[in-house]
VOGU-3710 file (C-alpha; in Angstrom, 3 decimals, decimal comma):
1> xxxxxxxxxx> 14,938/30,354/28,505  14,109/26,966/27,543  17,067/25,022/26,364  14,920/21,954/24,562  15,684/21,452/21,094  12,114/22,427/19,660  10,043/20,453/16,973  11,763/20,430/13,667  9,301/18,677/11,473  5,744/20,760/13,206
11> xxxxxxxxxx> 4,135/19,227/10,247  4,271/15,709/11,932  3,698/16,642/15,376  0,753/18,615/14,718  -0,719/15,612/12,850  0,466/12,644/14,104  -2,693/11,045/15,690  -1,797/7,664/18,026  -5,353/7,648/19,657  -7,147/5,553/17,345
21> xxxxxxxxxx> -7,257/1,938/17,677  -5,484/-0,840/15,258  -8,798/-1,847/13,636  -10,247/1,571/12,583  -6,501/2,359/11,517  -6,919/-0,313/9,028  -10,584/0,938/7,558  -9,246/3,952/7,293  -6,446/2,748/5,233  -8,547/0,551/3,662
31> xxxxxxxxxx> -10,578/3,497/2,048  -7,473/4,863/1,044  -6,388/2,231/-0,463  -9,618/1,663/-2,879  -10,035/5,234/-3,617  -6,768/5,214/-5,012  -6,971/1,760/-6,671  -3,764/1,474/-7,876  -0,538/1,703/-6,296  3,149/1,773/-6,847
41> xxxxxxxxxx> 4,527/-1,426/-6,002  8,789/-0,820/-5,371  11,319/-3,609/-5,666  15,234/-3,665/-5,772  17,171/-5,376/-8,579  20,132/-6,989/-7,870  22,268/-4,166/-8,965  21,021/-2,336/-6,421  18,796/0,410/-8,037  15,099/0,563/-7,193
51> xxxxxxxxxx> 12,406/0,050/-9,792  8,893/0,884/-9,413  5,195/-0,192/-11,607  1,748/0,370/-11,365  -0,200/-2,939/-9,965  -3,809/-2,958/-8,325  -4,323/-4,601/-5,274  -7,274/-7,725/-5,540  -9,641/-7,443/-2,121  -9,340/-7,160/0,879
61> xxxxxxxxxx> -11,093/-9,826/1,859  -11,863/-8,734/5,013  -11,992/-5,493/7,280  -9,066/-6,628/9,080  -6,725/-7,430/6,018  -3,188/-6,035/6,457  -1,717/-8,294/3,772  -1,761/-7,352/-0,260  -2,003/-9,564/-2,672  -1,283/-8,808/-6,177
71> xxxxxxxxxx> -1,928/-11,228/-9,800  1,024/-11,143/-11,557  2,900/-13,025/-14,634  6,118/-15,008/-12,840  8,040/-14,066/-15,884  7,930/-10,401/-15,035  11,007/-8,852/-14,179  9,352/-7,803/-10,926  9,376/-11,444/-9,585  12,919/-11,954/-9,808
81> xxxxxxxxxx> 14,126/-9,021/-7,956  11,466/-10,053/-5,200  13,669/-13,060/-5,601  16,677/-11,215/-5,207  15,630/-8,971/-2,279  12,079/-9,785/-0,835  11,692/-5,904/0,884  9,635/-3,635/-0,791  7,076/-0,509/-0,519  3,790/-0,151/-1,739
91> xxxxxxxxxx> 2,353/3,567/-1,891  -0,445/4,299/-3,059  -2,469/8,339/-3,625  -5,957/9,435/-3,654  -5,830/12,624/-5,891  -8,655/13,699/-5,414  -8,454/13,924/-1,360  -4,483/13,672/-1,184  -4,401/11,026/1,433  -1,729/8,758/0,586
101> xxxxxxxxxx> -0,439/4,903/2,318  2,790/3,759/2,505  3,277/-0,010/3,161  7,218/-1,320/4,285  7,690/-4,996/3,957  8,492/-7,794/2,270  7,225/-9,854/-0,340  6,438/-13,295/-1,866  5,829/-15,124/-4,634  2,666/-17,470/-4,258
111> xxxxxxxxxx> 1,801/-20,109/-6,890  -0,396/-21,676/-5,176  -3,710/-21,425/-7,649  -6,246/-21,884/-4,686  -5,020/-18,231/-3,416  -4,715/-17,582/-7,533  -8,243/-18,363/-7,565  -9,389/-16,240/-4,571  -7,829/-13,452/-5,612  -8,686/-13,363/-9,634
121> xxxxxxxxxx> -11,273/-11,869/-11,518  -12,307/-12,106/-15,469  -10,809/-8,644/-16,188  -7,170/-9,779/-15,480  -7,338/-12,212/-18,633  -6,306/-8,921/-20,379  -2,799/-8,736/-18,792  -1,889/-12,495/-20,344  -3,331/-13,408/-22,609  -4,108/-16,789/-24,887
131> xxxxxxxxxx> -1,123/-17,805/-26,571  -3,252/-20,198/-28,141  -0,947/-23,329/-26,898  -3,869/-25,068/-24,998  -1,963/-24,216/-22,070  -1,186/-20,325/-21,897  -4,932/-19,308/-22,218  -4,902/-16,325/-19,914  -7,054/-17,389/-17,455  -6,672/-18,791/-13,579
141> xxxxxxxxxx> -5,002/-21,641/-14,412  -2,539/-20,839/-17,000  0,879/-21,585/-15,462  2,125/-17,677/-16,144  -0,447/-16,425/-13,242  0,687/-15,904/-9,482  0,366/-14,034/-6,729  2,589/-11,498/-5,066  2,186/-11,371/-1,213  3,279/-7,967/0,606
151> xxxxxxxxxx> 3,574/-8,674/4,204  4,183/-5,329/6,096  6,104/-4,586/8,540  5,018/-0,954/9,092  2,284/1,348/7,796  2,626/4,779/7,698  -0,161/6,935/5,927  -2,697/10,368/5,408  -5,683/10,873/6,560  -7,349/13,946/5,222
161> xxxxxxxxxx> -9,886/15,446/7,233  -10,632/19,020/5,106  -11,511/19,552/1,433  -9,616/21,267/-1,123  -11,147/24,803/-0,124  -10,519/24,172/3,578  -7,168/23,078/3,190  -6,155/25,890/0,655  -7,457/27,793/3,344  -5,014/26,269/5,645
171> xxxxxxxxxx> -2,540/26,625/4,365  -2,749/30,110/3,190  -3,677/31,067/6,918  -0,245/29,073/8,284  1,839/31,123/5,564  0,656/34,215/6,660  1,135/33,455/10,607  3,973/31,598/10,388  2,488/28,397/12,240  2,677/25,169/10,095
181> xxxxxxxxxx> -0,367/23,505/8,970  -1,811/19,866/8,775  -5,180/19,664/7,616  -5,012/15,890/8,361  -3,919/13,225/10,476  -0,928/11,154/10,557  -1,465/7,512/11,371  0,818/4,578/11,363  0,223/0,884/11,597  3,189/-0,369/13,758
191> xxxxxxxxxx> 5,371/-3,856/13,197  3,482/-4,972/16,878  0,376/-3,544/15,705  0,709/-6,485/11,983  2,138/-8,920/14,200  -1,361/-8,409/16,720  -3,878/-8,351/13,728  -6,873/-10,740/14,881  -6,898/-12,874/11,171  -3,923/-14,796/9,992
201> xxx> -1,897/-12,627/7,563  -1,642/-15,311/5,042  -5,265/-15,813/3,525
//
């Protein structure tokens, strides 16, 4: 009788894929990541609790981008808990595959406006605004726009590999048998994996 402790989480081990290399990894994700288009960016306050919002990613900017950037008004309440405590998570989900990315790291605040300016496009006026002071006018260079950069550490997401049929089928097959499922793969982006990307992670 075998006396190792078996596989509690099958789910994982049957999907877990570790065979692909860093730079298709981050394609992969990178689909993800646009099919969702907007993700749940998660930051801590300084009373501890955990507050999550809705922001959209601007770019990549190239094929081997690890880094998020995200346009944002430094008067947010967002910025100062980034101030406060600089780790956060960034998830994002495709509905309408179910693959889902899951970025731990931490972030900055960047006011520089040449990365402002690589990173903006016209349709972000609507978030700010013209105050109609001559110098709030809602565009790249009013003083209210930054950018929040998410430097991960580690990358964990879904890949799914079967549409909805197939994987109801899946599933209903594994709940009959008894023998879990994963219609899918399981891919993370390790901390040596970042620290190796090719391209500087600051753009």
């Amino acid at each position: 009788m075998s006396t190792e402790t078996p596989n509690l989480d099958p789910y994982v081990s049957k999907a877990l894929n570790d065979k692909v290399s860093t730079h298709q990894k981050i394609i992969d994700l990178q689909k993800i990541v646009k099919a969702a288009g907007t993700g749940m960016l998660t930051t801590r306050a300084s009373d501890g609790f955990l507050h999550a919002r809705a922001m959209t990613p601007a770019g990549p900017r190239s094929d081997k981008q690890l880094t998020l950037f995200f346009v944002a008004n430094k008067f947010s309440g967002k910025i100062a808990e980034v101030e406060n405590d600089a780790h956060v998570n960034v998830s994002f989900l495709d509905t309408s595959s179910t693959s889902w990315a899951s970025y731990s790291g931490t972030a900055r605040i960047v006011t520089d406006k040449s990365i402002v300016k690589q990173h903006w496009t016209p349709m972000m006026s609507a978030y700010f605004g013209d105050l109609g002071d001559g110098v709030h006018k809602g565009d790249e260079n009013d003083p209210r726009v930054i950018t929040i950069e998410v430097v991960p550490e580690d990358i964990v997401y879904w890949l799914t590999t079967s549409g909805a049929i197939s994987r109801t089928v899946h599933i209903a097959l594994s709940a009959l048998t008894g023998h879990g499922t994963a219609p899918g793969e399981l891919r993370e982006i390790k901390k040596e994996e970042v620290r190796a990307a090719p391209i500087p992670l600051c753009q």
